[in-house]
C-alpha positions as CSV (number, residue, x, y, z in Angstrom):
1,X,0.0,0.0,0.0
2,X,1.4,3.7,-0.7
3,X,2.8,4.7,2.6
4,X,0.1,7.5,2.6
5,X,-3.4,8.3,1.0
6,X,-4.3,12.1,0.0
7,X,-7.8,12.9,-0.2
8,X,-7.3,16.0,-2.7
9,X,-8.7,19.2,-1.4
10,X,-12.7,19.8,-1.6
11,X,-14.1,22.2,-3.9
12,X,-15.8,25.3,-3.6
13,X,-18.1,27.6,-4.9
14,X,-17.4,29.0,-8.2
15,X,-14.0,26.5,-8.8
16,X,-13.3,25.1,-12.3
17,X,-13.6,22.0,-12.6
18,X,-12.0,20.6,-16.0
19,X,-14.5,18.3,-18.3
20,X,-11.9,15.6,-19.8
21,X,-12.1,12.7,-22.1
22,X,-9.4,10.3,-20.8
23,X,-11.9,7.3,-22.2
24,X,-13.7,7.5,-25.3
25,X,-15.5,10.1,-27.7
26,X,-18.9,10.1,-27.1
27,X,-19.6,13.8,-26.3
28,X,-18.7,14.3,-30.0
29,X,-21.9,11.9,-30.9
30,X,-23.9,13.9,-28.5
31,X,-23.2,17.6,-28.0
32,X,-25.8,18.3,-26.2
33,X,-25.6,15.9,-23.9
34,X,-22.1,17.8,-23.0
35,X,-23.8,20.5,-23.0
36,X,-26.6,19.6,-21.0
37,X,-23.8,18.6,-18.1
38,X,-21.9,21.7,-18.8
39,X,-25.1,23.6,-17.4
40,X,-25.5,21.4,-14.3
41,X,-22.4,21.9,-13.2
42,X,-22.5,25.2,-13.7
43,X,-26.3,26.3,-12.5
44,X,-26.8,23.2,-9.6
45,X,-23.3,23.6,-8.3
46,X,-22.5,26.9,-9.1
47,X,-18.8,25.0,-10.3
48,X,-17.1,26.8,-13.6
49,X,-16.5,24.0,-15.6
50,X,-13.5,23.9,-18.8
51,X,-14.1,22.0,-21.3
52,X,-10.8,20.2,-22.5
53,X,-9.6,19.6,-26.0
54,X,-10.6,16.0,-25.8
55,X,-13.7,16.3,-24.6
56,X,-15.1,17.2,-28.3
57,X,-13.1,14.7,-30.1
58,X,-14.7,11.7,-31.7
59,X,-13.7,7.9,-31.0
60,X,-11.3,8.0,-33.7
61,X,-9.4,10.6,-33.4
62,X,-9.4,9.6,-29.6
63,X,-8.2,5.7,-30.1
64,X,-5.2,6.7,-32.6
65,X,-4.1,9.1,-29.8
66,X,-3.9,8.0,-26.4
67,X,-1.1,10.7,-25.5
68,X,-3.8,13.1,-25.9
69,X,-5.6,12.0,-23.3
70,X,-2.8,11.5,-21.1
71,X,-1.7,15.1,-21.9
72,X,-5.2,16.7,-21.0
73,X,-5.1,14.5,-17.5
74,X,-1.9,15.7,-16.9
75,X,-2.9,19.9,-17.7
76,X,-5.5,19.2,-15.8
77,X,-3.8,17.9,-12.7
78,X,-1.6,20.4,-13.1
79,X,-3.4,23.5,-13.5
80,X,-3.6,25.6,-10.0
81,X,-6.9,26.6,-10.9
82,X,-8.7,23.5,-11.3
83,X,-10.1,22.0,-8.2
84,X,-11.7,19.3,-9.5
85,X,-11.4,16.4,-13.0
86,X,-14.9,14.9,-14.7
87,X,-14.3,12.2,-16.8
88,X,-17.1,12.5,-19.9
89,X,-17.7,9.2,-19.9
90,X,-16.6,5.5,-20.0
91,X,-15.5,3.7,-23.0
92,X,-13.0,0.5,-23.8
93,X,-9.3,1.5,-24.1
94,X,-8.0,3.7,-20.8
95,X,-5.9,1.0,-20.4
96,X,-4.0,2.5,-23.6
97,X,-3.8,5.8,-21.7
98,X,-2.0,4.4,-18.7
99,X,1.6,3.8,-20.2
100,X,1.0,7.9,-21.3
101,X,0.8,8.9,-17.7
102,X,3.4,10.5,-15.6
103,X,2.8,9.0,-11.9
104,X,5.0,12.3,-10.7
105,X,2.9,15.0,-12.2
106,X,-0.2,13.5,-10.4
107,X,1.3,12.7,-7.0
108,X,2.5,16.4,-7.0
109,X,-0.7,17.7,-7.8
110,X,-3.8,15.7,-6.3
111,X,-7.1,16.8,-8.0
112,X,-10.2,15.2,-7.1
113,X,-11.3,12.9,-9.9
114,X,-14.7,11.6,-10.8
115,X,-15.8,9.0,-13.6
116,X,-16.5,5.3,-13.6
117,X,-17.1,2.3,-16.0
118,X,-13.5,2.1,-17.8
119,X,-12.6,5.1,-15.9
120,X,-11.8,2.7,-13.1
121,X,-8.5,2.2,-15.1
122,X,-7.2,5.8,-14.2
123,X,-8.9,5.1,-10.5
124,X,-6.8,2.2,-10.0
125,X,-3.8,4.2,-11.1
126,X,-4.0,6.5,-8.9
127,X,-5.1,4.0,-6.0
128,X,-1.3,2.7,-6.3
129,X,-0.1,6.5,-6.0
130,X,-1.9,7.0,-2.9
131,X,-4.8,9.4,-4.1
132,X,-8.5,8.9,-3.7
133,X,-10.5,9.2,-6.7
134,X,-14.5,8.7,-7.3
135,X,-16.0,6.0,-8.7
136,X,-18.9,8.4,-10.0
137,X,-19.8,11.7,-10.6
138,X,-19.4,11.0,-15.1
139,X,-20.3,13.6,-16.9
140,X,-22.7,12.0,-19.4
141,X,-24.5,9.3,-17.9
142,X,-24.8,10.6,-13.9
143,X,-24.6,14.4,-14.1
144,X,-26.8,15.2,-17.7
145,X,-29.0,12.2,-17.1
146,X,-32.6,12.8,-19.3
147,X,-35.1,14.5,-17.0
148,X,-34.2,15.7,-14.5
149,X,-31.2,15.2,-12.1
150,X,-32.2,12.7,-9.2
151,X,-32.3,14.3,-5.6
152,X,-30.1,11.3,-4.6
153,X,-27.4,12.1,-6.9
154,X,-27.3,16.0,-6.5
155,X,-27.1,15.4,-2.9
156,X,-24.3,12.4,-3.0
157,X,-22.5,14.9,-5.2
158,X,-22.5,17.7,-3.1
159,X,-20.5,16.0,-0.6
160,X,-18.0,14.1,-2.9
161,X,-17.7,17.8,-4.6
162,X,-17.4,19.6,-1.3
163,X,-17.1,18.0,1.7
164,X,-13.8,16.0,2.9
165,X,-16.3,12.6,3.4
166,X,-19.6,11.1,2.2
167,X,-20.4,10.2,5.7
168,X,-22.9,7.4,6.3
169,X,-24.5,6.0,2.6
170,X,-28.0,4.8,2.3
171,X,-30.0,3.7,-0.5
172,X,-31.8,5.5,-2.7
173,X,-35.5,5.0,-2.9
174,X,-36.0,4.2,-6.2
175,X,-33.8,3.5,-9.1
176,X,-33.4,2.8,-13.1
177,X,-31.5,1.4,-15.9
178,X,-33.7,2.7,-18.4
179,X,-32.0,3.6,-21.0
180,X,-32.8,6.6,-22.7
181,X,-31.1,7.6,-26.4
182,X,-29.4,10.8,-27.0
183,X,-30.6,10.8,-30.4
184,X,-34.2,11.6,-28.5
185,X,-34.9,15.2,-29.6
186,X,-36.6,15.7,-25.7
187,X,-33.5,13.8,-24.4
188,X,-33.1,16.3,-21.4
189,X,-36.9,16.3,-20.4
190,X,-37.6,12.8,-20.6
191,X,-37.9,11.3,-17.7
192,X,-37.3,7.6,-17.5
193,X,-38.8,4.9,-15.6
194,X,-38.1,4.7,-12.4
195,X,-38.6,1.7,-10.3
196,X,-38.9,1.2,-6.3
197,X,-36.0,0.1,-4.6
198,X,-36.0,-2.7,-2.1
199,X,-32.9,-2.1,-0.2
200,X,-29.6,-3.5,-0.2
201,X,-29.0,-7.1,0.5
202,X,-26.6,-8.3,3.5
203,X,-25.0,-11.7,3.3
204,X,-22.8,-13.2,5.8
205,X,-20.2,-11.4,7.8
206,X,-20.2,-11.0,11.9
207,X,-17.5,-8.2,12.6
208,X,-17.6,-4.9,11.1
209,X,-15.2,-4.4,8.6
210,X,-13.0,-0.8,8.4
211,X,-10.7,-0.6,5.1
212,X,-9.8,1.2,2.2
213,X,-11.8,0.6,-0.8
214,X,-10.3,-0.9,-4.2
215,X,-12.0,-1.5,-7.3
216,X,-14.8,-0.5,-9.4
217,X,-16.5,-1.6,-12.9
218,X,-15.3,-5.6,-12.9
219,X,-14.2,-6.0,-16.8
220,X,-11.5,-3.4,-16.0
221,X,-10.3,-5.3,-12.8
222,X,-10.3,-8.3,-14.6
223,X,-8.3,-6.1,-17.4
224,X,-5.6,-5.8,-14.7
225,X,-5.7,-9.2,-13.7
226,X,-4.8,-10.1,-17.0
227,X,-2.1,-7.3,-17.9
228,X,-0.5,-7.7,-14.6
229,X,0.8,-4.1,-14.7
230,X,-1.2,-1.8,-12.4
231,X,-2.1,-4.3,-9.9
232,X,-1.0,-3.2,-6.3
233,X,1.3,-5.4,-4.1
234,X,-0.9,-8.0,-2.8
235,X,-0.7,-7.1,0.8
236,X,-1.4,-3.8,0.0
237,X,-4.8,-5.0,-0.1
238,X,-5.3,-6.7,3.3
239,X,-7.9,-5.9,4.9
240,X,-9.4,-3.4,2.2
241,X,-12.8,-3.3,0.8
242,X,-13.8,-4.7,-2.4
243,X,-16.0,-3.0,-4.3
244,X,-17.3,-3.9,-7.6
245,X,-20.1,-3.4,-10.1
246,X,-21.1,-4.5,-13.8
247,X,-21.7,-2.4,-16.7
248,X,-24.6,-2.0,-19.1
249,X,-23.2,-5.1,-21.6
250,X,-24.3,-7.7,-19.2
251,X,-21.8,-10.0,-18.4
252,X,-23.0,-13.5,-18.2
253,X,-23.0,-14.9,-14.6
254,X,-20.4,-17.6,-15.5
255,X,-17.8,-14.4,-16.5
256,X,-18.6,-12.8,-13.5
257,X,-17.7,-16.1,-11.5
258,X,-14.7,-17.1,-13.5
259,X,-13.0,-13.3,-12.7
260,X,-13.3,-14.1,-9.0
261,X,-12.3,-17.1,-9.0
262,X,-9.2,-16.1,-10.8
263,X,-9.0,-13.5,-7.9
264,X,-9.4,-16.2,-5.3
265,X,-6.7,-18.2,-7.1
266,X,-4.2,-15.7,-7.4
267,X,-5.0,-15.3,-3.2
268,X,-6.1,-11.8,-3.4
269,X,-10.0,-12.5,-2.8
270,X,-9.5,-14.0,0.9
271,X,-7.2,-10.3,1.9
272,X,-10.7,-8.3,1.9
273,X,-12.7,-7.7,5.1
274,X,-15.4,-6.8,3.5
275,X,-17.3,-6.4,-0.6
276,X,-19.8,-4.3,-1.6
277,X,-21.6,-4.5,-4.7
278,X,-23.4,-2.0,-7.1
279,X,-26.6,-2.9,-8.5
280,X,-25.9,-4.6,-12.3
281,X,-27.4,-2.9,-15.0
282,X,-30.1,-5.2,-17.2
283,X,-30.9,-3.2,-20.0
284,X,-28.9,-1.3,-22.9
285,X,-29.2,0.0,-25.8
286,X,-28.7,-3.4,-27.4
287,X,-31.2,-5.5,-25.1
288,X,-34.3,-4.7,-23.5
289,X,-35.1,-7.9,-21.4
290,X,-38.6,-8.3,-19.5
291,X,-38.9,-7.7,-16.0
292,X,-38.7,-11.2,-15.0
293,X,-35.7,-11.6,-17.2
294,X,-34.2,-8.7,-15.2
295,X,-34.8,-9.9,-12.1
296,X,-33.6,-13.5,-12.6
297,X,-30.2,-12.0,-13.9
298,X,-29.5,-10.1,-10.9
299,X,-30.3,-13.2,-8.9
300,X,-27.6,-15.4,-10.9
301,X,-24.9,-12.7,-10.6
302,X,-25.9,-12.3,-6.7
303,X,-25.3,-15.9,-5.8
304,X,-22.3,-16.1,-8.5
305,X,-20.4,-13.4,-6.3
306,X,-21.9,-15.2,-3.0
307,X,-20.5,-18.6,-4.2
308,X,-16.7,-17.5,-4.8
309,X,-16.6,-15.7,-1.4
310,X,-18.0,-18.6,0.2
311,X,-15.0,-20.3,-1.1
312,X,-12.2,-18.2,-0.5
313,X,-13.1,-15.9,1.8
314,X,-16.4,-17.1,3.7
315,X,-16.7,-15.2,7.0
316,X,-16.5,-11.3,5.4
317,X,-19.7,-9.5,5.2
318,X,-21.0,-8.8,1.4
319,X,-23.5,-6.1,0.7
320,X,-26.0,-6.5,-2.4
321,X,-27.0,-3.4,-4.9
322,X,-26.0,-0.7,-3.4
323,X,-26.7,2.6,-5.8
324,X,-22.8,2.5,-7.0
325,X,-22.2,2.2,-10.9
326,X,-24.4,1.5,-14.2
327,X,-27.9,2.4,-12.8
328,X,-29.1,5.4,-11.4
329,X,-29.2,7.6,-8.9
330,X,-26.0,7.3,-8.0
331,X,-23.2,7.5,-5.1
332,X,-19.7,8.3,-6.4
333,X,-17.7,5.7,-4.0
334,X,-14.2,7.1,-3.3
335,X,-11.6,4.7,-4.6
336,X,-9.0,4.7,-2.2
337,X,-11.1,6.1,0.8
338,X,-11.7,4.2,3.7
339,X,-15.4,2.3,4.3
340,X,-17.2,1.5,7.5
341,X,-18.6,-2.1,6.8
342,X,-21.2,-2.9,9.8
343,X,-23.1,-6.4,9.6
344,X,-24.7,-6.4,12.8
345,X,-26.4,-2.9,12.3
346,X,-26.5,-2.5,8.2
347,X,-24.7,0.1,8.1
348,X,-21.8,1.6,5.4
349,X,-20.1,4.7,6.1
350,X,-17.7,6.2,3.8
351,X,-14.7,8.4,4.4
């Protein structure tokens, strides 16, 4: 583990916050979308945001240059007058983007950083460099979400923007995954379905659990498990919390298995105290499954992550679909922060 963790300085009111693109280019496809986050930021959180140069470049151009994204991280970390990074949004090739990165300019000039999905690639990056990042807060897809922006996010937000600690998490009470296009020409007033929420789901554990959290979307865990390049010293992660969460392609139960297994194997699942998990996304663009569809998906990942910590690491406490991820609202998680993991009373608080 670094030999200290920085929780970069909260923001205030009226900072600049730079808008980046260290993923892919999909604020090119939809401007207004951008747009649409440009003015939350702005009007809800009274935060000046700067739009970087590869924040309105398309996939493309983005893919062939991955030192372009590196460069704008880096300005952006080291620009005085920036208080705070948001990613666009995710994509499929930040791990091109890490070998870019120079570890120096960002250890010399924590910024608080928020994104997710393959974001998690730069958030596990700067894990090993000591500086909490949030899994959260994306531009695109949590922050100019159609309709309007959920209560539960604005307020979750609020305290990753400008407080030094979420404090005590709990969930929302409702949520979605319905996916709205951004080819919709009433994209920012249509609201989508919302759905109640039940809760979060305990399973097992009696001791409370107090670590640092590591992780974030799975397929770019896995990503590290197989590069074997960013992955922290293994006993840097005793007595961490895991957290972890799918994204909108659905990973089968099986792959979801097989990637902690291959974490249980490699003897890094049994060093967590505790693992929390976001709520998986069931519908995309691609599929729109029924609601009983939806329902028995969730129920084979649940008991596919139940069944590999019952093997390796069978006494921790585990926490079911908690608002952290590919659905929405949304609770930016801080990678690298320290959780409060309480069994006995169902509780999570977040530092």
């Amino acid at each position: 583990m670094p030999p200290e963790f920085v929780v970069p300085p909260a923001l205030g009111s009226g900072d600049s916050v730079a808008i980046v693109a260290p993923s892919s280019g999909g604020a090119a496809d939809a401007p207004h979308v951008l747009d649409l986050g440009v003015e939350r930021l702005r009007e809800t959180f009274d935060l000046e945001p700067v739009v970087y140069p590869t924040a309105e470049k398309g996939n493309e151009h983005l893919e062939a240059h991955p030192e372009e994204r590196a460069r704008d991280v880096h300005d952006a970390f080291r620009d005085p007058n920036v208080r705070g990074i948001v990613a666009t949004i995710g994509g499929d090739d930040q791990l091109r983007v890490l070998p870019h990165l120079d570890p120096d300019v960002l250890r010399e000039n924590p910024t608080r950083f928020y994104g997710m999905s393959d974001n998690t690639n730069l958030q596990l990056y700067l894990w090993n460099l000591g500086i909490v990042s949030y899994n959260g807060g994306q531009l695109m897809n949590q922050i100019a979400t159609s309709g309007h922006l959920h209560e539960f996010t604005e307020r979750s937000l609020r305290r990753a923007f400008f407080e030094g600690s979420l404090g005590e998490i709990e969930p929302a009470s409702e949520w979605t995954d319905d996916v709205i296009d951004w080819g919709n020409d009433a994209y920012a007033d249509h609201e989508p379905e919302y759905e109640p929420n039940p809760g979060w789901m305990w399973r097992g554990g009696e001791e409370r659990a107090d670590g640092r959290i590591w992780g974030g979307c799975l397929a770019i865990v896995e990503w590290h498990l197989m590069t074997e390049r960013y992955l922290p010293d293994p006993d840097a992660l005793d007595g961490c919390v895991l957290a972890i969460e799918t994204a909108e392609d659905m990973p089968s139960a099986d792959r979801v298995k097989w990637t902690l297994m291959c974490m249980g194997e490699r003897g890094l699942l049994d060093r967590f105290d505790a693992v929390l998990v976001g709520r998986p996304a069931t519908r995309s663009h691609l599929e729109e499954p029924d609601d009983e569809e939806r329902a028995a998906y969730r129920d084979r990942q649940r008991e596919a992550i139940a069944g590999q910590l019952e093997r390796y690491n069978p006494d921790i406490p585990v926490v079911f679909d908690l608002d952290f991820g590919h659905t929405n609202p949304t609770v930016p998680l801080p990678i690298g922060g320290r959780a409060v993991v309480d069994p006995i009373e169902e509780r999570i608080v977040v530092e």
